[in-house]
N, C-alpha and C positions, 0 to 999 in steps of 0.2 A: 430372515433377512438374507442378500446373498452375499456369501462369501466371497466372493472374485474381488479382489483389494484392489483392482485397477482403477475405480471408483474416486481414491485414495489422492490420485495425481491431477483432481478436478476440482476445482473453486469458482464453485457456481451462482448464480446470481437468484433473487426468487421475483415471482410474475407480481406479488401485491403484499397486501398490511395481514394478510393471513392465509393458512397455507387451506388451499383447495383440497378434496379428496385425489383428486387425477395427479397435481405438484405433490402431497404428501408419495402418492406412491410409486410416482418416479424416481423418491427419494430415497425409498426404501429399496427398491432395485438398485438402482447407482450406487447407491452407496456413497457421494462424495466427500472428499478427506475439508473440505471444508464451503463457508456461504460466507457471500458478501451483501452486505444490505444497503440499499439507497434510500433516496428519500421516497421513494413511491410506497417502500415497506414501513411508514414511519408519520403515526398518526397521533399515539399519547404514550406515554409512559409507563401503564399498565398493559396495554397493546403489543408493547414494544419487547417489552422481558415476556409475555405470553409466546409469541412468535419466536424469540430465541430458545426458548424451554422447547417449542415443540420440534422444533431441530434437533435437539439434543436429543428430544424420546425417540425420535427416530432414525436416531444414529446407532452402529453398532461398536464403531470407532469413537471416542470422544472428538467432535469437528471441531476444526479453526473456525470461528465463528469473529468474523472482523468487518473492516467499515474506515470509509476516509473520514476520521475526526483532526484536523488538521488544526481549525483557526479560522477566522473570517468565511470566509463564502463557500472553503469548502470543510465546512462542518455539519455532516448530516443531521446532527443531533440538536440545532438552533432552530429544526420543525419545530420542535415541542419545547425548548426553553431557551434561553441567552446564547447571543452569538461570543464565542470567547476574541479573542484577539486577534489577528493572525501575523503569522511569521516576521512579516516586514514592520508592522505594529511594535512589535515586540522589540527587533533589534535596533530600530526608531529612539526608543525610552530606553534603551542602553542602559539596563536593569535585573542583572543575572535571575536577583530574587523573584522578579514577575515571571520570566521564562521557567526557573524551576517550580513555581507555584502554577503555572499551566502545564506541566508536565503532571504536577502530583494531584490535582485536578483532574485532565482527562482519563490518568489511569482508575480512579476512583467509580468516576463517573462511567466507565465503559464496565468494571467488574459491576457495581450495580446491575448494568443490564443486560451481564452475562456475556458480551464478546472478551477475547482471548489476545486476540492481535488489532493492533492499529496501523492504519497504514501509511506510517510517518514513522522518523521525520523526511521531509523534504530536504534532501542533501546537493542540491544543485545552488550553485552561486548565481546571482543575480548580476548579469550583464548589460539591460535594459528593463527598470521596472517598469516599463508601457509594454515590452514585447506579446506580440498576439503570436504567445507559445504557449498557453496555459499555468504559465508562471508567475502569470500578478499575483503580487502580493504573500505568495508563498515560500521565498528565499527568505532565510536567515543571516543571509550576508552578503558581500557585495568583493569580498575576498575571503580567502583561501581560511585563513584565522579565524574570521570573524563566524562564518557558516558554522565549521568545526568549533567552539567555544560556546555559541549556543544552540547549535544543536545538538553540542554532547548535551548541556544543563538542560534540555527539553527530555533528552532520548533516558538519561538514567532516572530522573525522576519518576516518569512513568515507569520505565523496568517496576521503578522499587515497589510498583504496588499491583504487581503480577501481572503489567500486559506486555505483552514481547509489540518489538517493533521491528519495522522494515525502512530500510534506506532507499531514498529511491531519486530520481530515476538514472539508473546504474549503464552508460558508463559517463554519464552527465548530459544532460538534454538543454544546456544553458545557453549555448548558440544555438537551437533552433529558432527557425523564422516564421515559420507556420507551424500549424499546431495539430498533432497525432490522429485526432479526433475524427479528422478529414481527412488528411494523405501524410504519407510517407514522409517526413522531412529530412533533406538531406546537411548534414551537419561538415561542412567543411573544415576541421581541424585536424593540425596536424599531431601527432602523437608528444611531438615536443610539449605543444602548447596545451594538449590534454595531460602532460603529467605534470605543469607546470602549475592547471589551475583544476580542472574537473576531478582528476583520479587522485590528485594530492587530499583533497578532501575525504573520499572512499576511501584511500589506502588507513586513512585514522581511525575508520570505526569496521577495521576487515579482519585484524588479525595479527597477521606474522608481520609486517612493517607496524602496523600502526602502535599493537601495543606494544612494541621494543622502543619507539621513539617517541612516544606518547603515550604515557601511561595512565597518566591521570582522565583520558579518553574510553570510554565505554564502547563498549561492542554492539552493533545492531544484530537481531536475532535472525534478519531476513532479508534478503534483498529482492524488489524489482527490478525489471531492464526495460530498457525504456524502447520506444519503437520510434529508434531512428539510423539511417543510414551514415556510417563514418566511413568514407573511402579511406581512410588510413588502415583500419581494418580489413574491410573487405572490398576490391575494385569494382565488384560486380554488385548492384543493389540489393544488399541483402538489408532487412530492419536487424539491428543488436539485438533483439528478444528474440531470433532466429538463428545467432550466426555461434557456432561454436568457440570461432575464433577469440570471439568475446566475453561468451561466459562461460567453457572451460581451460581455455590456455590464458587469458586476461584477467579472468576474477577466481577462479578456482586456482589455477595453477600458478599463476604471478603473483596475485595480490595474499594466494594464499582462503579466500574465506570458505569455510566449513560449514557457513547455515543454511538457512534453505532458502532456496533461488524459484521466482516465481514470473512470472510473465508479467507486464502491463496488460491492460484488457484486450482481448483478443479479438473481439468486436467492435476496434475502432477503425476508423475510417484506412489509417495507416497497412495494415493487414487485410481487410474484406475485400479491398480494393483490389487486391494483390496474388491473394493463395484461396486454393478453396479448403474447406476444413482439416481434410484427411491428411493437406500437404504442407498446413498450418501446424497440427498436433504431429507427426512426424519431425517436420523439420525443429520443432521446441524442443522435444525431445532430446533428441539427436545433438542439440545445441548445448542440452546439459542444464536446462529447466526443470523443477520438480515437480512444480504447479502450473496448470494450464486456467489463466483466469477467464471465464466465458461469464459474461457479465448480463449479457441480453439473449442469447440467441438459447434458452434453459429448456426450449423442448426438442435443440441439437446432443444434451450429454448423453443421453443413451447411444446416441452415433459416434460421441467420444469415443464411450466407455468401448466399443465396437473396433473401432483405429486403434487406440491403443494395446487392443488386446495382441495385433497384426506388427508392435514393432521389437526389435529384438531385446530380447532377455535382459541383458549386461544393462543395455539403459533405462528400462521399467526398472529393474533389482534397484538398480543404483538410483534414481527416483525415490523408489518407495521408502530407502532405508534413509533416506532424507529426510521424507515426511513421518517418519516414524518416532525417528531421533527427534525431529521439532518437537513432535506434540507429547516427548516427554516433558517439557518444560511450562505446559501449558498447565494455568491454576484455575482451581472449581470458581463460577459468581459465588460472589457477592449475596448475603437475603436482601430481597427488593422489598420496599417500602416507599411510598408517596411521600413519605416526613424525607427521608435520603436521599429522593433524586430533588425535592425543593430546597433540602440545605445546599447540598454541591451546586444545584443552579443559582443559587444566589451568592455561593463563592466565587461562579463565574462570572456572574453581575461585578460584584465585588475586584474583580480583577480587571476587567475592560473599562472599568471607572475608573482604579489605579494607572491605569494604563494609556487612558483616552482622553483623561479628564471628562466629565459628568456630560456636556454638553458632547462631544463628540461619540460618547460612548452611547448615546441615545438613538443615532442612528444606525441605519445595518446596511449590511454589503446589501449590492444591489443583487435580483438575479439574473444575470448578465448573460442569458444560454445563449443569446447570437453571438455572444464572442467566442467562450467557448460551453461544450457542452461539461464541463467538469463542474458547473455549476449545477446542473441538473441531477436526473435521474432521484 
């Protein structure tokens, strides 16, 4: 396998429900530090642990192996069994014990099938729950308190049953007006008004403020940044998932956080539209990103792996010893069994009945990909 650990700073997406000989051995070349799986990779439950096991055997690193298991629509894993709740459901029924019971839920249900991380919670506040931002139905609050109170009791539950999670979308995407997916949005807040409501949430699950002020608040293992433009930040159009100003003087160096800092997808509309790759993975970089998430574009990472080889030292080192430190924290699955993933799925039955009552829980999110595409893939 090759040893060039650059591989290390890429979170790759795969082409289907099983790995081809030409995707296995691009993978063995790459080498990437981890994979994200959609619904197009995601057919039954015994399909599903086969395809992450074969990631693993051809890993020399052990990979981050994760997945947006969120709640309502965007829960990859309601292909193959019960859609659990989601976010805005939850705070709805104003029911700590349902929220920590979907936390300890999906950590079970994910070590089952072998991923490491999840990519949640959803830490942005809810400004308009109609907004076509890609944020229905995915806030956990609608103030500053309410977010932070159950998204801590989502975020440590899960921990406790060995899958690290990621906060997101970091420095708050809650005023956007259109949606990433497509273009750039530009978020008009002032810094006042973002420490007042967006950053005040983040600074609670960061570190150096949150837990001196908040201690009974849990730490997120990982942050994304979200791809939108805050001219309080930066005057010039830059997306936050590119801008240094944001995520090493703003979340490293202000807020203080130490984990590992990873992109939004880097093939959404926001970014393709904008940078070509080489000036994409530089400028991430350079911003003080440690993971490059490439979701679609899977037979570009050898051309990562190639850019990144070309950018300086100080920020690959500091990168790698990121993803390095992460993935000591990361724990072996779960043994998989068909009795294990139908007990957990019908505690998730079990809880969106608690939650929905019986007649509402019987239906399911719609899948809504004209609105946005988060529902997809």
């Amino acid at each position: 396998m090759n040893a060039d650990p650059l591989g290390q700073l890429i979170l790759t997406g795969l082409p289907g429900k099983e790995l081809d000989a030409e995707t296995a051995a691009l993978f063995r070349r790459v080498q990437p530090g981890g994979f994200i799986l959609f619904g197009r990779n995601i057919e039954s439950a015994v399909q599903l642990r086969k395809l992450i096991d074969d990631l693993r055997d051809l890993s020399a690193v052990e990979p981050i192996i994760t997945i947006d298991q969120e709640g309502g629509r965007v829960s990859r894993l309601r292909l193959i069994g019960h859609e659990p709740p989601n976010a805005q459901q939850l705070r709805e029924k104003d029911d700590l014990d349902l929220i920590r019971r979907h936390g300890n839920i999906t950590g079970r249900l994910l070590r089952l099938f072998g991923f490491n991380l999840d990519l949640c919670p959803v830490l942005d506040i809810s400004f308009d729950d109609d907004a076509d931002n890609s944020l229905r139905g995915r806030c956990y609050g609608t103030t500053v308190d309410q977010v932070v109170r159950n998204a801590n009791a989502f975020n440590e539950a899960m921990r406790e049953q060995g899958i690290t999670s990621c906060g997101k979308h970091f420095p708050g995407y809650s005023a956007a007006t259109i949606d990433a997916h497509h273009e750039l949005p530009k978020i008009d807040r002032t810094r006042e008004e973002l420490d007042g409501e967006e950053l005040a949430v983040f600074r609670a699950f960061v570190g150096r403020d949150g837990a001196l002020r908040r201690p009974q608040v849990g730490l997120v293992d990982s942050m994304m940044i979200c791809h939108g433009w805050y001219p309080c930040f930066e005057s010039e159009k830059t997306p936050a998932s590119l801008s240094r100003v944001v995520i090493t003087e703003l979340l490293r160096e202000e807020l203080g956080f130490d984990g590992l800092v990873m992109t939004d997808d880097l093939d959404m509309g926001a970014i393709l539209n904008e940078y070509s790759l080489e000036d994409t993975l530089r400028l991430a970089v350079e911003a003080g990103n440690d993971l490059a998430m490439i979701c679609h574009r899977i037979d570009q990472i050898e051309t990562a792996n190639r850019i990144l080889s070309g950018l300086p030292a100080p920020d690959i080192d500091r990168a790698l010893e990121s993803v390095t430190r992460f993935k000591q924290k990361l724990v072996p699955p779960d043994p998989f069994s068909e009795e294990a993933f139908q007990t957990i799925d019908t505690e998730i039955w079990q809880l969106r009945v608690d939650t929905l009552g019986a007649q509402r829980a019987a239906g399911r999110s719609p899948e809504d990909g004209k609105r946005s595409p988060v529902e997809l893939y």
